[in-house]
N, C-alpha and C positions, 0 to 999 in steps of 0.2 A: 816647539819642534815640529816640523812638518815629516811625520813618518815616510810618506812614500819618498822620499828624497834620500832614506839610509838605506842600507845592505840590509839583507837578514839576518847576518850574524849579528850586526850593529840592534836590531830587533831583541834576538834572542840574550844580549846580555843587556837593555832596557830592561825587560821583560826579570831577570835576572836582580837585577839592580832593584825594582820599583816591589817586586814582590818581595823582598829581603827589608825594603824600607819599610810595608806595611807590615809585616811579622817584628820589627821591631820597634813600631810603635803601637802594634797589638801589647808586647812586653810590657810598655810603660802604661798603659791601660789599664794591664791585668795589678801593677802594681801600686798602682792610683786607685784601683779596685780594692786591694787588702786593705789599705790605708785608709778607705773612707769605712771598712767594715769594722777595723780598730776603736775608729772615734765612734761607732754606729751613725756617724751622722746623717745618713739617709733618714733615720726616723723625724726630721726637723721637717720633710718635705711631707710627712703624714704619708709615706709608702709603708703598703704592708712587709715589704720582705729587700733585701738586697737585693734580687731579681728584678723585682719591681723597678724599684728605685734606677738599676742602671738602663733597664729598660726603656725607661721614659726618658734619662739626661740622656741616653747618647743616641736616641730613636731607634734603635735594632727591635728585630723579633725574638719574645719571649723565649724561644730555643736559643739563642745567639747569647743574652744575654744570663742567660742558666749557663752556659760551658764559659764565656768569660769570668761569672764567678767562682765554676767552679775550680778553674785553671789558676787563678788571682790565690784562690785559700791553699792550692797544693802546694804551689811554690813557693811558699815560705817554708817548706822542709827540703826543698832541693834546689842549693846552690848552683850546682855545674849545671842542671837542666835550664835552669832562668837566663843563665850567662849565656849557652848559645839561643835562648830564644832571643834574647835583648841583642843578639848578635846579627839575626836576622836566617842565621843558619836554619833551624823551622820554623813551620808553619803553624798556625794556630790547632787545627787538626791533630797536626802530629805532636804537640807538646799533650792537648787533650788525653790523647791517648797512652802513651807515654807514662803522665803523669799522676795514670789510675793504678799503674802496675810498679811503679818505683818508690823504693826509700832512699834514704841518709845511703843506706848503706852499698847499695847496689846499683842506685844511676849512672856512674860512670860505667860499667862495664853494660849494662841495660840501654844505652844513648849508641854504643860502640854495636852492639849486640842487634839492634833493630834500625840502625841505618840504611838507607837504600827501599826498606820493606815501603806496600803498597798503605794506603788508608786503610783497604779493607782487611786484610791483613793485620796490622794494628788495632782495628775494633776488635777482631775475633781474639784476639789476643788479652785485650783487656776486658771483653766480656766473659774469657774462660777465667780469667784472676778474679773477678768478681765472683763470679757465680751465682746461680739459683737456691733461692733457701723453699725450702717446703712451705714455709709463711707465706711467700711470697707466691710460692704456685696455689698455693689454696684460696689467698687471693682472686687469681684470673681465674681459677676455677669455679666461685661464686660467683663470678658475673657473668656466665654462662647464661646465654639467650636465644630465642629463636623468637620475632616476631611478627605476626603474620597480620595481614590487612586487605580486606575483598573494597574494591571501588562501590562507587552505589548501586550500579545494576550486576555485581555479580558477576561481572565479566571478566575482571582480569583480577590476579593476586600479588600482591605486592609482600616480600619478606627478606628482614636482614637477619643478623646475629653475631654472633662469635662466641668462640668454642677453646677452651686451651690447649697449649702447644698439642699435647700429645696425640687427646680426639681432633682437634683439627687438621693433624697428618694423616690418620685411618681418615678420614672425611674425603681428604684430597686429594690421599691416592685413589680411594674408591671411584673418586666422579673421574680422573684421568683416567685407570685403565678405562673405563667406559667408553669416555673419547674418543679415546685411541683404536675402538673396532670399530668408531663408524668409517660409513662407506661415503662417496661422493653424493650429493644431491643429486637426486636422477631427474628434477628438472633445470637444474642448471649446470650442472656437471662440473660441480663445482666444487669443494666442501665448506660446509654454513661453517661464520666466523667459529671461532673458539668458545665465545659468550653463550652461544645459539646451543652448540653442541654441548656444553657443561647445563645450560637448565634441562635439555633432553636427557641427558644420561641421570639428573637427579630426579627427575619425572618415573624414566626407567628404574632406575632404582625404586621408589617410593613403590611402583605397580608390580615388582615382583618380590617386594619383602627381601630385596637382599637377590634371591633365588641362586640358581647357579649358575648364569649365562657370563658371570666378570670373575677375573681370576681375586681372590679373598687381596683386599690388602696388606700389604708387607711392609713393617719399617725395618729400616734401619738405624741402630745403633751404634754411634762412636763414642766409648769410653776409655778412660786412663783405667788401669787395673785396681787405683787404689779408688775409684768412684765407687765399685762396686766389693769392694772391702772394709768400706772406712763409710763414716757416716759428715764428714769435714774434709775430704783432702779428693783431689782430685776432679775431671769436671766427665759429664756425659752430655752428649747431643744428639739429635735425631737425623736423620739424615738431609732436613733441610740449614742446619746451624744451626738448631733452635736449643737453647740451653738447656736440660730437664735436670732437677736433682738428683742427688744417687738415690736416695728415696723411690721413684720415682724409676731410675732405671732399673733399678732391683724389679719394682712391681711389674714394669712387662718384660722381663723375664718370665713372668707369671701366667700373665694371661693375653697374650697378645702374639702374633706370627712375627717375630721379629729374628732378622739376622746382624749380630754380635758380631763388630769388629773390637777386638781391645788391644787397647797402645802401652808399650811402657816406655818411658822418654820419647815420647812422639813417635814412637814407630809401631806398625801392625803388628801385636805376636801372631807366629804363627803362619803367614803370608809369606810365600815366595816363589810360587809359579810362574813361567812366561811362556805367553803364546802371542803367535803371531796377529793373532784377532784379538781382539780384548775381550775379557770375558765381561758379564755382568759387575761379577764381583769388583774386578780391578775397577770397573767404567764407575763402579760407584764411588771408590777411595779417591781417584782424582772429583770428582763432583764434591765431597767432601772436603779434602783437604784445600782447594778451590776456593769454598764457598761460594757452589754452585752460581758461580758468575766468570765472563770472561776474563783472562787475566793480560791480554792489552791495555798498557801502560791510561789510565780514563775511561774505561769502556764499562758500564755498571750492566752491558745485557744479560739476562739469565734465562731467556729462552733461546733454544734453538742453539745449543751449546753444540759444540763437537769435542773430540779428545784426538787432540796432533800430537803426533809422535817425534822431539824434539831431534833427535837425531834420525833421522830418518829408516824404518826399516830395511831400505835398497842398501843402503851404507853402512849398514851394522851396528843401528841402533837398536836396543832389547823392548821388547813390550815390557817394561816394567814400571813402576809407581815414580822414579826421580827422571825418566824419559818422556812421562808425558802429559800436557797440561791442557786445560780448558781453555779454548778460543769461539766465541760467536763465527758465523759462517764467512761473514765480512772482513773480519781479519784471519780467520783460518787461510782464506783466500790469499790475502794479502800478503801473509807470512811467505806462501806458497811463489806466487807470482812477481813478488818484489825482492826476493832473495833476500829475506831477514834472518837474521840469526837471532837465538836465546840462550844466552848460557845464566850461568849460577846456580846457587841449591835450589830446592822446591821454594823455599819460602822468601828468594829472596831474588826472583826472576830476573834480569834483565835483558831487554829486547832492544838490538841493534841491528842500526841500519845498515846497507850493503858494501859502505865504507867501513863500517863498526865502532862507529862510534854512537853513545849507548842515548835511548830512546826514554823518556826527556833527560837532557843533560842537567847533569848536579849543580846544583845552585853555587854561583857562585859567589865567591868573600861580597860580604856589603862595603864599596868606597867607602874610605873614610870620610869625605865631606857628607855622605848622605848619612852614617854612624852620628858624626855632630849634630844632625839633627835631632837626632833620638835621646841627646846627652842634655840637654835641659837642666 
């Protein structure tokens, strides 16, 4: 096929066709995967683990090959989910995900339920159904490091680490607000990269003990009411999506400057103001509910966010949490200049183009002659 000799709608249902062919013989993969996990037969090839093992037959990377098997063992408890993967209807991604949060009992309305939604969307999703166990944060909490190294003359310091979720949000809001008051280079009139200004602000910090010149760090808290009821049910997050246990969210409660959003069925108690500026507070629950990344259809930026107003305030859109979403500066632009539209709920956005038809278009049905090939 010589592409530049077709249309681009002729492109676009290629494109269609060929990604629907790989999603279903991802399917038979995953299924050729159970099967050899059944006989264990991997262990004849002297592979440590089924990871291993598919790792080396089909040459992928060890990440690739961990969610191939992990996706291979789920579905042998969910029929209907296999059937539209082998259908080519999703994606390897979206079955992954999917497939963390569904039973017997609930796929069919859970497949119906999270149709359209984003990848990222779908991770947060299954990593709130999973959740954080206090084992698990005590964990990252022991391997908490700082290690420092002076070169041979003394001259420069070299130091990494890592820190868990909770200290390493007081860590990282500290060093931004710092940031954020510096001034331009007064010999280039410029301001020094990002990198430049975060080792100055922790230099600063180190040389005034904290002092009082940065306003104290603040997190933010997003929990379900029963996180902080229950010791099993419900899930809590920082204000970067980072998962803490309730455990854990109870404790800064305690000791920590933190401000408390709590959800019941996904929604804020307690929250219902509108103004025409956004306040702090709201600017956070969209950055939240977000996760704090753009929500252009492919776009993973999370700096340099903005918050658009989906209906527009001139037009009698409300400042409020289901009116307005996180876009990077390049497509806030773009929304703006190109006449796009977005409709749908919060979590289930779509953005169309000035014709309106929706931004990327739904996959569609796999040919049956490319289906026969998946039928072996």
């Amino acid at each position: 096929m010589v592409w530049v000799r077709v249309s681009t709608d002729e492109i676009d249902v290629a494109l269609d066709q060929f990604s629907g062919l790989v999603s279903a013989g991802l399917a038979r993969v995953c299924e050729l995967i159970a099967e050899v996990d059944v006989r264990q037969s991997w262990m004849t090839d002297g592979a440590r683990s089924l990871t291993d093992w598919v790792s080396a037959r089909l040459g992928v990377r060890h990440h690739t090959a961990r969610q191939l098997v992990g996706v291979a063992r789920r579905l042998l408890d969910l029929p209907v989910l296999t059937e539209r993967f082998e259908a080519g209807e999703l994606s390897l991604d979206q079955v992954d995900a999917i497939s963390r949060i569904a039973t017997p009992e609930n796929e069919v309305d859970l497949i119906a339920e999270t149709a359209g939604l984003s990848n990222p969307t779908l991770d947060r999703r299954a990593r709130r159904h999973r959740g954080v166990s206090p084992v698990e944060e005590k964990t990252v909490w022991e391997r908490r490091q700082l290690m420092r190294q002076w070169n041979l003359d003394q001259s420069e310091l070299r130091f990494r680490g890592r820190l868990p979720a909770d200290e390493g949000r007081i860590f990282d809001e500290t060093i931004d607000s710092r940031v954020n008051q510096m001034s331009i280079n007064a010999e280039t009139g410029l301001f020094d990269p990002l990198q430049t200004r975060s080792a100055d602000a922790l230099v600063e910090l180190a040389a005034t003990n904290g002092g009082d010149n940065g306003a104290p760090a603040q997190l933010t808290v997003f929990a379900e009411l029963e996180a902080l009821t229950t010791t099993d049910q419900g899930w809590a997050e920082l204000d970067n999506t980072v998962l803490v246990s309730n455990e854990t969210a109870r404790r800064l409660g305690c000791d920590a400057i933190v401000e408390w959003v709590i959800t019941r069925n996904g929604l804020p108690v307690g929250i219902g103001r509108r103004s025409r500026k956004i306040p702090g507070w709201l600017r956070r629950l969209v950055y939240h509910r977000d996760g704090n990344q753009c929500q252009h259809p492919g776009c993973n930026n999370t700096r340099w966010l903005q918050v658009h107003h989906i209906i527009p305030w001139v037009d009698g859109g409300p400042t409020n949490l289901d009116n307005l979403i996180l876009l990077c500066g390049v497509h806030h632009r773009w929304v703006h200049q190109h006449h796009w539209r977005i409709t749908g709920p919060p979590q289930a956005r779509v953005f169309r183009r000035p014709d309106w038809t929706p931004h990327p278009h739904p996959r569609r049905p796999l040919d049956t002659r490319l289906a026969q090939l998946t039928s072996i």
